[in-house]
C-alpha positions as CSV (number, residue, x, y, z in Angstrom):
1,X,14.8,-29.2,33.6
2,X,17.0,-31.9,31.6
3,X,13.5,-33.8,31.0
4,X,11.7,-30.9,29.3
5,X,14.3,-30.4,26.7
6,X,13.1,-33.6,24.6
7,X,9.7,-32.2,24.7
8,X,10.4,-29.1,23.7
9,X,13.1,-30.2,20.7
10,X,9.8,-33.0,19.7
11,X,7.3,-29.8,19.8
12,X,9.7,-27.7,17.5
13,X,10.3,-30.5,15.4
14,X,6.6,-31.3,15.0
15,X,5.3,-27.3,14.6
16,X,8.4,-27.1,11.7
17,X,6.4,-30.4,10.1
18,X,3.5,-28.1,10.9
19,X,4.9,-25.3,9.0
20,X,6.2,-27.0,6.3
21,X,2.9,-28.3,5.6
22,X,1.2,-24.9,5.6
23,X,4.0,-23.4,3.2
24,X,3.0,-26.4,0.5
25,X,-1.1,-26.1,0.9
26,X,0.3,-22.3,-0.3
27,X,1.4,-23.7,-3.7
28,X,-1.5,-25.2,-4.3
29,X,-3.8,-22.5,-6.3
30,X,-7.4,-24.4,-5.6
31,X,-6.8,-25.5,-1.8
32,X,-10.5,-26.2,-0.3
33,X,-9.8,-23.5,3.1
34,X,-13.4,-25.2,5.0
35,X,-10.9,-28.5,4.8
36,X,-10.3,-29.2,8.3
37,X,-7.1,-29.9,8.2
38,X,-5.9,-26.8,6.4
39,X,-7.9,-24.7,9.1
40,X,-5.9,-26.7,11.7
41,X,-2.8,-25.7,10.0
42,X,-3.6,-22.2,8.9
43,X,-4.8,-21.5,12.8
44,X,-1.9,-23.8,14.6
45,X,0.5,-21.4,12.4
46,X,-0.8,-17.5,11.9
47,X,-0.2,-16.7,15.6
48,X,3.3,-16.7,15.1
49,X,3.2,-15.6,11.6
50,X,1.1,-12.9,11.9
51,X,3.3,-10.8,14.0
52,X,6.5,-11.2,11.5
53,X,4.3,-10.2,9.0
54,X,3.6,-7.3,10.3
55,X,6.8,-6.1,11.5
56,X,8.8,-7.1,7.7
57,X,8.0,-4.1,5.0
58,X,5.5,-5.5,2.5
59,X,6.2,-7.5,0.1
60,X,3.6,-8.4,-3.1
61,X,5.3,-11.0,-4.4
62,X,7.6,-13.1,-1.4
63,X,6.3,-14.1,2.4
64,X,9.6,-14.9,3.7
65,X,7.9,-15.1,7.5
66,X,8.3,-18.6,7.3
67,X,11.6,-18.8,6.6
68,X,12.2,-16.3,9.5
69,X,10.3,-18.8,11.8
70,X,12.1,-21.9,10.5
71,X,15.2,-19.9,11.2
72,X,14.7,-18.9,14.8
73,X,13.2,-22.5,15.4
74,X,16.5,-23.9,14.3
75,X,18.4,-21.5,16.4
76,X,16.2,-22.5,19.4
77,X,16.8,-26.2,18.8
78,X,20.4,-25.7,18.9
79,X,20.1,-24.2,22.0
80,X,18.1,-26.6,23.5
81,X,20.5,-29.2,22.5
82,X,23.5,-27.7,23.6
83,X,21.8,-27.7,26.9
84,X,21.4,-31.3,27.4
C-alpha cells in the first residue's frame, strides 16, 4: 500500500495543475475550444465538475466548483501523506 501513496499524491498534484489550467483558459474571453489541448483539459476536468455543479444552487455570476475540488483534493493529499 505504502508504494501507491506517491502515485496517488503525483496524480493529485498533476490533475490540480490540470485544474488550474482549465480555470485560466476560463479568463480568457476568445479561447479557440476545437484547440486540442483545451478539449483535453475541458474533458480530463468536467467529470468531476459536472456533478458539483449540479448539486451547488446556481449561480450566474461565480463557479466556485473548482475551488470545492481544489479543496477536497488538498484534504485528500493530506490524508494520503499522513499515511505514509
Amino acid at each position: 500500500m505504502v508504494e501507491v501513496i506517491p502515485l496517488l499524491l503525483t496524480i493529485i498534484q498533476f490533475y490540480s495543475l490540470v485544474l488550474l489550467a482549465r480555470i485560466v483558459l476560463t479568463w480568457i474571453p476568445n479561447i479557440d475550444r476545437s484547440n486540442v489541448i483545451v478539449q483535453f483539459l475541458f474533458q480530463i476536468t468536467d467529470p468531476v465538475l459536472e456533478p458539483i455543479r449540479r448539486a451547488l444552487p446556481t449561480t450566474e455570476m461565480i463557479d466556485i466548483s473548482p475551488l470545492i475540488v481544489f479543496v477536497v483534493l488538498r484534504i485528500l493529499q493530506s490524508v494520503l501523506m499522513q499515511m505514509t
